[in-house]
C-alpha positions as CSV (number, residue, x, y, z in Angstrom):
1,X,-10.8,20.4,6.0
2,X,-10.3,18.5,3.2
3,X,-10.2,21.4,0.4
4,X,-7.7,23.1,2.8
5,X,-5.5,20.6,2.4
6,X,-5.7,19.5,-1.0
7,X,-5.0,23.9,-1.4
8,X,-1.9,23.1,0.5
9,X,-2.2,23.7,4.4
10,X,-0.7,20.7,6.3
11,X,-3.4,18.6,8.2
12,X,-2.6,18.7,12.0
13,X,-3.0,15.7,14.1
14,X,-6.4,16.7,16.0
15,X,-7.6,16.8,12.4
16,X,-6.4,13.5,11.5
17,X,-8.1,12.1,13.9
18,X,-11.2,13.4,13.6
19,X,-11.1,12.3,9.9
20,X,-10.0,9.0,11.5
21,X,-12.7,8.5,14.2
22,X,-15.0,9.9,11.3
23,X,-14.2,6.7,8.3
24,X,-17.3,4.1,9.5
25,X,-19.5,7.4,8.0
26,X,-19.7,6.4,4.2
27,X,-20.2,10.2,3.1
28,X,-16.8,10.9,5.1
29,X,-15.3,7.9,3.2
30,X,-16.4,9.0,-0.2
31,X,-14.9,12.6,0.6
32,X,-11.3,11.3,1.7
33,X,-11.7,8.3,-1.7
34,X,-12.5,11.7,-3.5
35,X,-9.7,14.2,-1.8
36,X,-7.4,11.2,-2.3
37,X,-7.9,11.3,-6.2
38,X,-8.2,14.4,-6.9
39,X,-4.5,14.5,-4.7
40,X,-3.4,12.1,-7.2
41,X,-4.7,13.9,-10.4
42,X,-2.9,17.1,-8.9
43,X,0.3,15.7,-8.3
44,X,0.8,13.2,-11.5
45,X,-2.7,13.8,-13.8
46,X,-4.0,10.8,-15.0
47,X,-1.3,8.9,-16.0
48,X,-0.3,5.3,-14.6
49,X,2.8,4.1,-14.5
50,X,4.5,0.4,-14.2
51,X,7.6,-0.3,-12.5
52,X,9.5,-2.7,-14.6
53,X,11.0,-4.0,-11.0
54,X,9.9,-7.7,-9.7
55,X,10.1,-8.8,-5.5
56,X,12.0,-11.5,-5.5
57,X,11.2,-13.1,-1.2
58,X,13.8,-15.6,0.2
59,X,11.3,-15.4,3.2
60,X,7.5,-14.2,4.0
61,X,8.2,-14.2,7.9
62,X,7.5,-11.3,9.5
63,X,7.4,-10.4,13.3
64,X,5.8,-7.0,12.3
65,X,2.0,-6.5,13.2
66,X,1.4,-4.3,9.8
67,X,-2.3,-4.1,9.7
68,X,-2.4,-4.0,5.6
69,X,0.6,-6.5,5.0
70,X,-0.9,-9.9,3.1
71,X,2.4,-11.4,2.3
72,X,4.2,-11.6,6.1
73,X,3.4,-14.3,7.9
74,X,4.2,-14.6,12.0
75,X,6.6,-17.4,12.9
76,X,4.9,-20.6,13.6
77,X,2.1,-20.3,11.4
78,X,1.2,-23.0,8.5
79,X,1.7,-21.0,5.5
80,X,5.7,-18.8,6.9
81,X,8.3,-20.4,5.0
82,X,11.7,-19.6,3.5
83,X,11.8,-20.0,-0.7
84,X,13.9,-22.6,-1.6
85,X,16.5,-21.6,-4.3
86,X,14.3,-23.0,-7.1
87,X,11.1,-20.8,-6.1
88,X,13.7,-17.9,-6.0
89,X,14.7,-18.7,-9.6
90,X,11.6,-19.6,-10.7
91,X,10.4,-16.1,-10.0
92,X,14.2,-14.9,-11.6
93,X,13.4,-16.6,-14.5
94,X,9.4,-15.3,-14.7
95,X,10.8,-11.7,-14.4
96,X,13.4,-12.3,-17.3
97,X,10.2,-13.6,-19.4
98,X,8.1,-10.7,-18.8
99,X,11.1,-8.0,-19.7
């Protein structure tokens, strides 16, 4: 399934989630880590690139329930804050540094 759709052919949802429901196997896992590089290497070779770009937040509140989000933070909770305009230019001014 995999090789088919590294060669191409789209990956249909009943496919997806059979890779899905399959992850917890650690020889499935390695496959996808492997199907996902060699993906990668297709698409762009071996070459990494660095956005010059820097996130500048005025807030890390969030009412979103992204599973793989670290930065949001739910309303109400100790660490959900807005910046204050010397945090935002304190990042401003560490972006200028770096170029």
């Amino acid at each position: 399934m995999l090789a088919r759709t590294l060669d191409g052919e789209p990956l249909d949802r009943v496919s997806a989630g059979k890779l899905v429901a399959s992850l917890p196997d650690p020889n499935i896992f390695e496959q996808i880590l492997e199907a996902a590089a060699e993906s990668k290497r297709r698409g762009k070779g071996d070459i990494v690139t660095v956005s010059k770009n820097i996130f500048i937040p005025l807030t890390n509140l969030c009412r979103d329930r992204c599973s793989y989000c670290t930065f949001a933070k739910q309303p109400g909770t100790p660490d959900a804050h807005n910046y204050e305009l010397d945090e935002v230019a304190e990042a401003v001014c560490g972006g200028v540094k770096t170029g």
